[in-house]
C-alpha positions in Angstrom: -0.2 26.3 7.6 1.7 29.2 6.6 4.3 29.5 9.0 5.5 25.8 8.3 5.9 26.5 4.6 8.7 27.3 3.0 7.2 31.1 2.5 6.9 31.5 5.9 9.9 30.5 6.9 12.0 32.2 4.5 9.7 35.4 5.1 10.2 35.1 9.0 13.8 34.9 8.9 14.7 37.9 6.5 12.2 39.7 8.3 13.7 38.6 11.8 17.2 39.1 10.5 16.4 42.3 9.5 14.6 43.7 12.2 17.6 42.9 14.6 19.7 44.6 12.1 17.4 47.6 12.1 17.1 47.4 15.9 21.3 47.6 16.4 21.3 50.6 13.9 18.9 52.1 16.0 20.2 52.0 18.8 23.8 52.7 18.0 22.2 55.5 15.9 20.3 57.1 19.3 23.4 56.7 20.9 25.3 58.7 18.6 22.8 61.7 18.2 22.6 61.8 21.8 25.9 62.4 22.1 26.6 64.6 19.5 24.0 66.7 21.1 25.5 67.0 24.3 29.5 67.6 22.4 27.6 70.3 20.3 26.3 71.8 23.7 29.5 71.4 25.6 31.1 72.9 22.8 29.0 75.7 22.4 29.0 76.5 25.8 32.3 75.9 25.7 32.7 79.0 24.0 29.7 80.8 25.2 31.7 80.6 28.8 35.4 81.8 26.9 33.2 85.0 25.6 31.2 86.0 29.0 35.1 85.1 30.5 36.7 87.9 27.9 33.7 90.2 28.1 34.0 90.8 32.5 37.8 91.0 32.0 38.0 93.6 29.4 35.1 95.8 30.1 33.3 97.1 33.6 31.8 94.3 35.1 28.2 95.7 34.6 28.7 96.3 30.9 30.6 93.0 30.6 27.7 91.7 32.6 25.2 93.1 30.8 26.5 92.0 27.0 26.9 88.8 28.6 23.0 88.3 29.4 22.5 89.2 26.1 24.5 86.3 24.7 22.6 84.4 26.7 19.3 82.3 25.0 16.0 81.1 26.9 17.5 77.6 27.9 20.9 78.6 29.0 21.9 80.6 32.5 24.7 81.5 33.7 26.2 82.9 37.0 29.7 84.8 37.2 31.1 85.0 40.6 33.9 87.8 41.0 36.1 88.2 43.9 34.0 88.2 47.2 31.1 89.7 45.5 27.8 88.2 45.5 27.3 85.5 42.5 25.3 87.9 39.6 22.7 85.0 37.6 21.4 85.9 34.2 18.2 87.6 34.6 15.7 84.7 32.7 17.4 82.0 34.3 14.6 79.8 36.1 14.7 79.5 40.0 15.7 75.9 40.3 18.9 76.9 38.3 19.9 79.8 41.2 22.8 77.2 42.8 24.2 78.9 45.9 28.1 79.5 45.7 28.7 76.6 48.4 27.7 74.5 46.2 30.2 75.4 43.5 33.0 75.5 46.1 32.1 72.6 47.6 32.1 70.9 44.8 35.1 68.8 44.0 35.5 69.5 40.3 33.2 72.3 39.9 35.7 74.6 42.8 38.6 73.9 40.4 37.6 76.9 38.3 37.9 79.0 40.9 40.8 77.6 43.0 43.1 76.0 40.1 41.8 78.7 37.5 40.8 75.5 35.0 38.3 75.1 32.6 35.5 72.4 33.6 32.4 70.2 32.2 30.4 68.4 34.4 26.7 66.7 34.2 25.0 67.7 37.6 21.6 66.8 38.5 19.1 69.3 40.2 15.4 68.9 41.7 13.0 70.5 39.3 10.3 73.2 41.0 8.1 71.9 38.6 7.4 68.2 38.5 10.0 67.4 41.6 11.9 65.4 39.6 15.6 65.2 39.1 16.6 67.1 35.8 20.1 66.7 34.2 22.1 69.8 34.0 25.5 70.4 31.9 27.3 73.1 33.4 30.3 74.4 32.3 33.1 76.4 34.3 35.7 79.0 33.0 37.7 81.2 35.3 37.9 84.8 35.1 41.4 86.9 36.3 40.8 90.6 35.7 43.5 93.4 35.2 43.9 94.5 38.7 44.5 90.9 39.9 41.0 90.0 41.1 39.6 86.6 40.5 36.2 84.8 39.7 34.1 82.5 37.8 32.0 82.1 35.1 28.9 79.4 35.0 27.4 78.6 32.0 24.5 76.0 32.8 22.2 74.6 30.1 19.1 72.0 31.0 19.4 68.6 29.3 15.7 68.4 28.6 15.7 70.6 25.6 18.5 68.2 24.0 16.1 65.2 25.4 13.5 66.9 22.9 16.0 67.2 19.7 16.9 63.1 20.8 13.1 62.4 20.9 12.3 64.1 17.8 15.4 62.1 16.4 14.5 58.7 17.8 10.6 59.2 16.2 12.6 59.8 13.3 14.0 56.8 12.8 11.5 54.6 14.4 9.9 55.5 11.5 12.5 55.1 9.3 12.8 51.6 10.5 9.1 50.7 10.8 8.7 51.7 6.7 12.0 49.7 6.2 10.7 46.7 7.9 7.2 46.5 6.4 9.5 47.0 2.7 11.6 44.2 3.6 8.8 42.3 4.9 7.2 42.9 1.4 10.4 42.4 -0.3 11.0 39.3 1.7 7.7 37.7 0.2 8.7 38.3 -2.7 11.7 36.9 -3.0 10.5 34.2 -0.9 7.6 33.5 -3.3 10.0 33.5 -6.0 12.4 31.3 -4.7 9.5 28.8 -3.4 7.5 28.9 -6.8 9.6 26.1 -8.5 9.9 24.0 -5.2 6.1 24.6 -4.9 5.6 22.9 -8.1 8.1 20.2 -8.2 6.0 19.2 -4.7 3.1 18.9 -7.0 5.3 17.0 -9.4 6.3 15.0 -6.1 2.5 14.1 -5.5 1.8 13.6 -8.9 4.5 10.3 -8.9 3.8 9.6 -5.6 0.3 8.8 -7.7 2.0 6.6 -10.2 2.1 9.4 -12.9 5.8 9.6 -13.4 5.3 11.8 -16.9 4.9 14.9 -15.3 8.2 17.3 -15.8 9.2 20.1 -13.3 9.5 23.5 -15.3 13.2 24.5 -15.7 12.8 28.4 -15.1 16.2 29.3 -13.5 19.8 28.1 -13.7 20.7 28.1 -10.2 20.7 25.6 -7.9 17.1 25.2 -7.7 17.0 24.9 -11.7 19.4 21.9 -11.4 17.3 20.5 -8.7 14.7 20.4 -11.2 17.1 18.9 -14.0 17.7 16.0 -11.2 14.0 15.2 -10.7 13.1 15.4 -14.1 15.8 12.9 -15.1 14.9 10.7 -11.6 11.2 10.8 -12.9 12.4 9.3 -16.0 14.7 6.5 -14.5 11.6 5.4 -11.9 9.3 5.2 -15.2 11.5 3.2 -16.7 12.4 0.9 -13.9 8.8 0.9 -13.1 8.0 -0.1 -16.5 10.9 -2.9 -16.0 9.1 -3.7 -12.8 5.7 -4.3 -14.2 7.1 -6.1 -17.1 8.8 -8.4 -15.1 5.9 -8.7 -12.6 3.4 -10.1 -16.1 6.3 -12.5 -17.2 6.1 -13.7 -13.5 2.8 -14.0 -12.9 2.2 -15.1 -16.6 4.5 -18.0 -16.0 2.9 -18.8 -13.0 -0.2 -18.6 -14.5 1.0 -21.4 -17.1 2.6 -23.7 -14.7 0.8 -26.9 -14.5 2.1 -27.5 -11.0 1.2 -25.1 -8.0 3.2 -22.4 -6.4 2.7 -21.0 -3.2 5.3 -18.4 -1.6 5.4 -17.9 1.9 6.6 -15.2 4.2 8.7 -16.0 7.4 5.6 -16.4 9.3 4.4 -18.6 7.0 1.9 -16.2 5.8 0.7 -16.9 2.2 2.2 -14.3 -0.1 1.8 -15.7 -3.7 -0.6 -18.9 -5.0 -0.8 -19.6 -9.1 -4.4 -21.3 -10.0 -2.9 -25.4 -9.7 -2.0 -24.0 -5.3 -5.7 -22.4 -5.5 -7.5 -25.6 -6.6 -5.3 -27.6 -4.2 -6.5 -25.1 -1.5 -9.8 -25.4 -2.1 -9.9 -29.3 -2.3 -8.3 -28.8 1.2 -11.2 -26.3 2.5 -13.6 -29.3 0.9 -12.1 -32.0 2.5 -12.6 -30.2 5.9 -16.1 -30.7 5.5 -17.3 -27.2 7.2 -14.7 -26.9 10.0 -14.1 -23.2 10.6 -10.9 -21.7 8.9 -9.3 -18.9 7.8 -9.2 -17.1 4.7 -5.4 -17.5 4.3 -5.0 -20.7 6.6 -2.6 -23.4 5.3 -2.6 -27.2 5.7 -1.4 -28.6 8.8 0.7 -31.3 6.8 1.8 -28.3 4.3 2.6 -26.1 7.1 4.7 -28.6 9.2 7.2 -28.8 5.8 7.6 -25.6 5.6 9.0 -25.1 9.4 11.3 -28.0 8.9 12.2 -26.7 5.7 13.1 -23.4 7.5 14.7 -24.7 10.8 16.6 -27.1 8.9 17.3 -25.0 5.5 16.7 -27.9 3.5 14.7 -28.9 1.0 11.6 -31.1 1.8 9.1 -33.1 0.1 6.0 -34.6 1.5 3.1 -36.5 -0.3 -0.4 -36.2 0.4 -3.8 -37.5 -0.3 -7.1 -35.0 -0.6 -10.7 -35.6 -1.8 -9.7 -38.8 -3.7 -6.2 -37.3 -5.3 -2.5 -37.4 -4.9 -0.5 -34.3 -4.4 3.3 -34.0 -3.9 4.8 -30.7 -2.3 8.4 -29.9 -2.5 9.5 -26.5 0.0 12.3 -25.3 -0.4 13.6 -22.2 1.7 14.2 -18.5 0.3 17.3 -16.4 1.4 17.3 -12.4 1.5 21.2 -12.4 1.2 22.5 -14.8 4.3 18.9 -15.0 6.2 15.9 -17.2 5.4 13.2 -15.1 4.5 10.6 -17.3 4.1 9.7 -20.4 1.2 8.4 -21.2 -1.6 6.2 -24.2 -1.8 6.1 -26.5 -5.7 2.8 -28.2 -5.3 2.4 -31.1 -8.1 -0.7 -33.2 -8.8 0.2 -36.3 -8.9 -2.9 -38.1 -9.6 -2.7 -39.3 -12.9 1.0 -40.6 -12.0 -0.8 -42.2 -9.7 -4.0 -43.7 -11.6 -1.4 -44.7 -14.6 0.5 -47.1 -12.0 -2.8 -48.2 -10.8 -4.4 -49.3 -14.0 -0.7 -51.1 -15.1 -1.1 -53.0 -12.1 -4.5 -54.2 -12.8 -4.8 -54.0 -16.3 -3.3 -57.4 -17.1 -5.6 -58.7 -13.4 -8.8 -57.3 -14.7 -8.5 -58.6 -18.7 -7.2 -62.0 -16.7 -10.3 -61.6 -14.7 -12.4 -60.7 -17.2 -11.0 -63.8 -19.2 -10.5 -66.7 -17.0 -13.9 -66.9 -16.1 -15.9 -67.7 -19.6 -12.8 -69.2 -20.8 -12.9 -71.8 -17.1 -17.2 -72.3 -18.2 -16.1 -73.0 -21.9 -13.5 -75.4 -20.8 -15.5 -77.1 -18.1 -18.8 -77.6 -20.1 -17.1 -78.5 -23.1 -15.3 -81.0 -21.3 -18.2 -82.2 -20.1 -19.6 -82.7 -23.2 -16.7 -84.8 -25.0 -16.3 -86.6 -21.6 -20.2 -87.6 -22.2 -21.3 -86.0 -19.2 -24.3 -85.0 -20.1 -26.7 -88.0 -21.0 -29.4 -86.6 -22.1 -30.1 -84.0 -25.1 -31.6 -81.3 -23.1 -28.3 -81.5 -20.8 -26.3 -81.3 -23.7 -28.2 -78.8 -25.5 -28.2 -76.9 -21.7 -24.3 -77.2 -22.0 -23.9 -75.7 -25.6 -26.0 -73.1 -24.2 -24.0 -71.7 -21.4 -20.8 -72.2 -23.9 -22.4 -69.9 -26.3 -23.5 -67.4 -23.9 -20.1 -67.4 -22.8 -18.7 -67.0 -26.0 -20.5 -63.8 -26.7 -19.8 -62.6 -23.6 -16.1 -62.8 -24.3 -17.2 -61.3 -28.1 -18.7 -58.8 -26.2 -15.7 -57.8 -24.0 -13.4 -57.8 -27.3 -15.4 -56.2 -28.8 -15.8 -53.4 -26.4 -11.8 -53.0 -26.1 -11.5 -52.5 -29.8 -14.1 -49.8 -29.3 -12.5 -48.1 -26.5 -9.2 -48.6 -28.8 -10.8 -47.0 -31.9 -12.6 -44.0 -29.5 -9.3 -43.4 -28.0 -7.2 -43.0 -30.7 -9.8 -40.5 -32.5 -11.3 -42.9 -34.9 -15.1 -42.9 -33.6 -17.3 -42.2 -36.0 -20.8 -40.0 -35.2 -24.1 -40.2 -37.4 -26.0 -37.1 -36.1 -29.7 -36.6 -36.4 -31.8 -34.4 -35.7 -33.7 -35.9 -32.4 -36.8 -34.7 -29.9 -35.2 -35.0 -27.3 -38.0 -35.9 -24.7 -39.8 -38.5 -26.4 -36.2 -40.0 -27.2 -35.7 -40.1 -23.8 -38.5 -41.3 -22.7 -38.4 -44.5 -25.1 -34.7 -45.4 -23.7 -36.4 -45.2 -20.4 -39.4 -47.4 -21.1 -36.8 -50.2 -21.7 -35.9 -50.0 -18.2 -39.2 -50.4 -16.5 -40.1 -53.9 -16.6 -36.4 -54.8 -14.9 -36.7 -52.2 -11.8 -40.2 -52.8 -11.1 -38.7 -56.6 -11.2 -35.8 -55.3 -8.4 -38.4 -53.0 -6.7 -37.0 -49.1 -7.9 -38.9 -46.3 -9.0 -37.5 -45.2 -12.1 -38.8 -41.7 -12.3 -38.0 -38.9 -14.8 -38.2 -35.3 -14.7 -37.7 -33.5 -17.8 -37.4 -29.0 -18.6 -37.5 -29.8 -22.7 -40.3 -27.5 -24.1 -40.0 -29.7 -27.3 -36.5 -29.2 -28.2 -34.6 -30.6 -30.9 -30.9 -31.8 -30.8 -28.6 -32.6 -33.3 -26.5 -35.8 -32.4 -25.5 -39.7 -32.6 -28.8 -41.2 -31.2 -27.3 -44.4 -31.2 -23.8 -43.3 -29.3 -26.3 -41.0 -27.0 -28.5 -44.3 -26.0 -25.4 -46.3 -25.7 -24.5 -43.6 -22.6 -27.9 -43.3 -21.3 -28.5 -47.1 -21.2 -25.2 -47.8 -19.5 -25.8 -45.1 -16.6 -29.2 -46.5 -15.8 -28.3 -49.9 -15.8 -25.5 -49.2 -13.6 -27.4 -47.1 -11.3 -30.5 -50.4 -11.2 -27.5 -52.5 -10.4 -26.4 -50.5 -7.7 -29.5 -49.4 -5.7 -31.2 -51.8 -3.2 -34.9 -52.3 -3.0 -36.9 -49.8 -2.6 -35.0 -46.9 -4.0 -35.3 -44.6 -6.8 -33.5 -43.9 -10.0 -33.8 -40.4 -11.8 -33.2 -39.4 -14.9 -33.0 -35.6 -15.4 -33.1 -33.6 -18.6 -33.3 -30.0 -18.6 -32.2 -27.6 -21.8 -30.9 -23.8 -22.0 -29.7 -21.7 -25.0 -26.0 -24.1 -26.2 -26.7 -27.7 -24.3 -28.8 -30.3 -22.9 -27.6 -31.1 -19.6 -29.3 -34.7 -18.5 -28.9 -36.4 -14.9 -28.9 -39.9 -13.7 -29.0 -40.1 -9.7 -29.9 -43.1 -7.3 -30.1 -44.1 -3.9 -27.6 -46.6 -4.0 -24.5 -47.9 -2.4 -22.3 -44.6 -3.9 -18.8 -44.8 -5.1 -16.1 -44.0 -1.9 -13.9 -41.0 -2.0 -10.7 -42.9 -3.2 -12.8 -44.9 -6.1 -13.7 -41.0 -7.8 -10.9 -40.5 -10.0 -11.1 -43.6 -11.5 -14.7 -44.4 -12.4 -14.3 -43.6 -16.1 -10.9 -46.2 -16.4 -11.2 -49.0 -18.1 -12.2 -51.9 -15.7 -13.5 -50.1 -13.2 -16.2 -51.5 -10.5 -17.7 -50.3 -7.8 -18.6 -53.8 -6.6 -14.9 -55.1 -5.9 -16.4 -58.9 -5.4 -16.5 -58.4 -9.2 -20.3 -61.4 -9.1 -21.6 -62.1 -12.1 -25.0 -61.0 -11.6 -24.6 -57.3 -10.7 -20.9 -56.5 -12.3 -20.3 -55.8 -15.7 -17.5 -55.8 -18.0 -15.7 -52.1 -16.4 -15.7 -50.6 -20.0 -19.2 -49.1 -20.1 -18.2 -45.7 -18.4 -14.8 -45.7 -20.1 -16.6 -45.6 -23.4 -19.1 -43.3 -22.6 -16.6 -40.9 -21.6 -15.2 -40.9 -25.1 -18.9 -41.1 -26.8 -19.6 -37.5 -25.1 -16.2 -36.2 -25.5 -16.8 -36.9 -29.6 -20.4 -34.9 -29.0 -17.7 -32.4 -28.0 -19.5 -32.1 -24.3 -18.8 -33.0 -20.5 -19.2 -35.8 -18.1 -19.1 -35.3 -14.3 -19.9 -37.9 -11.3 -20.4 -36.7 -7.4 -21.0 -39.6 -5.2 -20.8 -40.1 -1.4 -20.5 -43.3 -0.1 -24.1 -44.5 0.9 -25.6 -41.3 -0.3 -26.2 -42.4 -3.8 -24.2 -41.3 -6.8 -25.7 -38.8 -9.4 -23.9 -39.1 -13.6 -23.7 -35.5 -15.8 -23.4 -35.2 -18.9 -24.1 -32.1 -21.2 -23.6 -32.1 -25.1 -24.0 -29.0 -27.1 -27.6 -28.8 -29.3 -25.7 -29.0 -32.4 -22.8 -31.3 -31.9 -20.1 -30.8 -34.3 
């Protein structure tokens, strides 16, 4: 609005402060006119009276009489009172005017003339015939003391109205006088007040314009007053917040980039324990902690119980802690430490660390030297026993013996077959695998792998089934590598389905990879098994029999054969909801 601008302000008080100035003047200016008036009539009848006076005593009282009605105008009477005559009153003087000598003489001041022989000035007021109102009337008194000794008066009595028209006339006159000065210093205030709130209305613009984030807009420097050097000021305080924002943002991309880069997690929390800051590594550890909830109801921002009670001991005690926990099958460690604004805890930042490998690195020490023990002792106990047999003469007859040598050979390249499977995982593993790629259509390759699993789970009672979204393409990779992974899945995932379930081999293609699938009913791998399916001697069946477990290298090797292809492979099991394999390899492995 206008009158909370700065133009309206400014405007309303030079035009308030002026207007009371204009309003004294005028008053003290009325004042004075009115009376100068009345000392201009007092003195002229002043004199008017010390003439008529003169005239009566040096002439016969009818001629002084009669040259004194002639000095006489159309507002003034007069009445001259001599001896113990009757008063004579000027011949136009109105009725109302005609005072009757008691009233002279009775008159404190007014007798004076007559009974002290002084000159007097009085402001009387009379009842007007007229309007029967009360006029003012200025009469003035001089006394009169003719040759032969005989006294009087003289009267001059003028009406203040006609003076109350000349003060009128006067007042109109400046009234107006002051109205045109007001509406120029309202005019001149506008301008001066537009001039003055020009600059400040464009440094408010300026104002906006950084409020905005646009610190490069400059305030014109158009005078070199005070408002000129309040321009100079923001100008150079526009420069410093551009440059301390630029600081700002600077420092805000090395932040976050570091973040960003940090293997471990990093969530910052406020004092409420609000979540004010999370780097991808707290994210994922967020999510496997919405996951593991398993559709409980939570909030957008909500924080883990276990992560949550750290961070109020960590404030109550202003300590550092560190707690460990376990979600969806890995190990994270969190570390929260508290954060000080000056001498009060503010809140806490939270170093989340996966921990997982750590973890499955101690694991597989532990059982590395159990498992190739394992893995070992038993072909190495059946060599021993049956060959013992053998030179102990044991076996009598030839088909016994030749029963023996059997199960010692079988045993023997069972134990070839495990050695030979660790140099392979040695030789993948340290990036000497060698791939012979061919050009391969893909369905009927699949389908060929497949036919060699028929007979054995129609034998166990599992539908082997196969859906396949091909159209006849071609890839370019290692078939044998490729078959090697494909017969490994499916013969785990025969092993580990009971009768009467189903096996399903997937294979679907879009513009850069195959992606193929190998699901089954089965047993499924538990929650804390995940991470480690693709180590070397792992097994889902922990009894480790003969008859359903293998040598816990297969998956460790296919891993490596798809990672040569350059691809992916992915398991998602539930325990006793089956367990479906991925893999996808580009179309043209490299």
């Amino acid at each position: 609005m206008f009158w909370r601008s700065v133009v309206g302000k400014l405007w309303f008080t030079f035009l308030l402060l002026v207007s009371f100035v204009l309003f004294v003047l005028t008053v003290m200016l009325l004042e004075f006119f009115e009376n100068y008036h009345i000392k201009e009539s007092e003195d002229n009848l002043t004199d008017l009276a010390s003439n008529i006076s003169h005239f009566i005593e040096d002439q016969e009282l009818e001629i002084g009489l009669e040259i004194s009605w002639e000095l006489l105008d159309d507002i003034t009477g007069a009445m001259v009172i001599v001896g113990e005559k009757e008063p004579y009153y000027s011949p136009e003087i109105e009725s109302s005017l005609e005072l009757p000598v008691s009233f002279f003489l009775k008159d404190e001041e007014l007798s004076k003339v007559l009974t002290e022989q002084e000159r007097v000035r009085k402001i009387i007021e009379v009842s007007s015939s007229k309007n029967n109102k009360n006029s003012r009337v200025l009469v003035i008194g001089a006394p009169i003391e003719k040759n032969d000794g005989e006294v009087g008066a003289v009267y001059i009595f003028q009406s203040l109205q006609a003076m109350q028209k000349t003060s009128d006339s006067t007042t109109k006159f400046i009234l107006l006088a002051a109205g045109i000065a007001i509406i120029l210093t309202t005019i001149f205030a506008f301008f001066l007040s537009t001039r003055i709130t020009a600059p400040l209305r464009k440094m408010r613009e300026v104002v906006f314009e950084a409020a905005r984030g646009k610190f490069d807009t400059k305030v014109p420097i158009l005078t070199r007053d005070e408002i000129g050097e309040l321009a100079t000021a923001f100008n150079q305080m526009g420069r410093q917040l551009k440059f301390n924002m630029n600081a700002l943002s600077q420092e805000k991309e090395q932040l976050s980039s570091i973040l960003s880069s940090m293997v471990d997690g990093v969530i910052t929390f406020n004092r409420d324990g609000t979540i004010l800051i999370t780097n991808p590594p707290a994210e994922r550890f967020l999510q496997h902690w919405y996951f593991d909830l398993e559709g409980k109801a939570v909030e957008a921002e909500a924080v883990p119980q276990d992560v949550m009670e750290l961070f109020q001991w960590a404030v109550d005690t202003e300590q550092e802690q560190v707690g460990e926990f376990s979600v969806q099958g890995r190990y994270w460690v969190v570390i929260v430490s508290p954060l000080y604004n000056k001498k009060f805890i503010r809140g806490a930042v939270a170093v989340v660390r996966d921990m997982t490998e750590e973890r499955q690195l101690d694991k597989l020490r532990k059982d590395f030297i159990a498992n190739v023990s394992h893995e070992l002792r038993t072909p190495i106990s059946m060599l021993q026993g049956y060959s013992e047999a053998i030179v102990d003469d044991i076996a009598e007859t030839t088909e016994e013996k030749k029963e023996m040598a059997r199960v010692i050979y079988d045993e023997s390249l069972r134990m070839g077959r495990l050695v030979n499977e660790l140099l392979d995982l040695a030789r993948m593993e340290a990036g000497h695998i060698q791939l012979t790629n061919e050009k391969v259509e893909v369905h009927s390759y699949i389908q060929r792998i497949i036919r060699k699993f028929q007979v054995l789970a129609k034998e166990k009672g599992i539908r082997l089934l196969y859906d396949q979204y091909l159209d006849d393409a071609i890839g370019l990779f290692d078939p044998d590598r490729i078959e090697q992974v494909l017969t490994n899945l499916i013969d785990n995932a025969i092993r580990h389905t009971p009768e009467g379930g189903e096996v399903r081999i997937t294979a679907k293609t879009d513009e850069k990879w195959f992606h193929i699938e190998v699901s089954d009913s089965g047993s499924g791998i538990s929650e804390e098994d995940l991470p480690f399916v693709f180590e070397r001697f792992y097994k889902a069946d922990k009894a480790r029999t003969r008859g359903r477990s293998g040598t816990g290298l297969g998956l460790a090797i296919a891993r490596n054969i798809i990672q040569a292809h350059k691809g992916h492979i992915s398991v998602q099991s539930k325990l006793d909801h089956g367990t479906t394999f991925t893999f996808l390899i580009p179309r043209i492995s490299g």
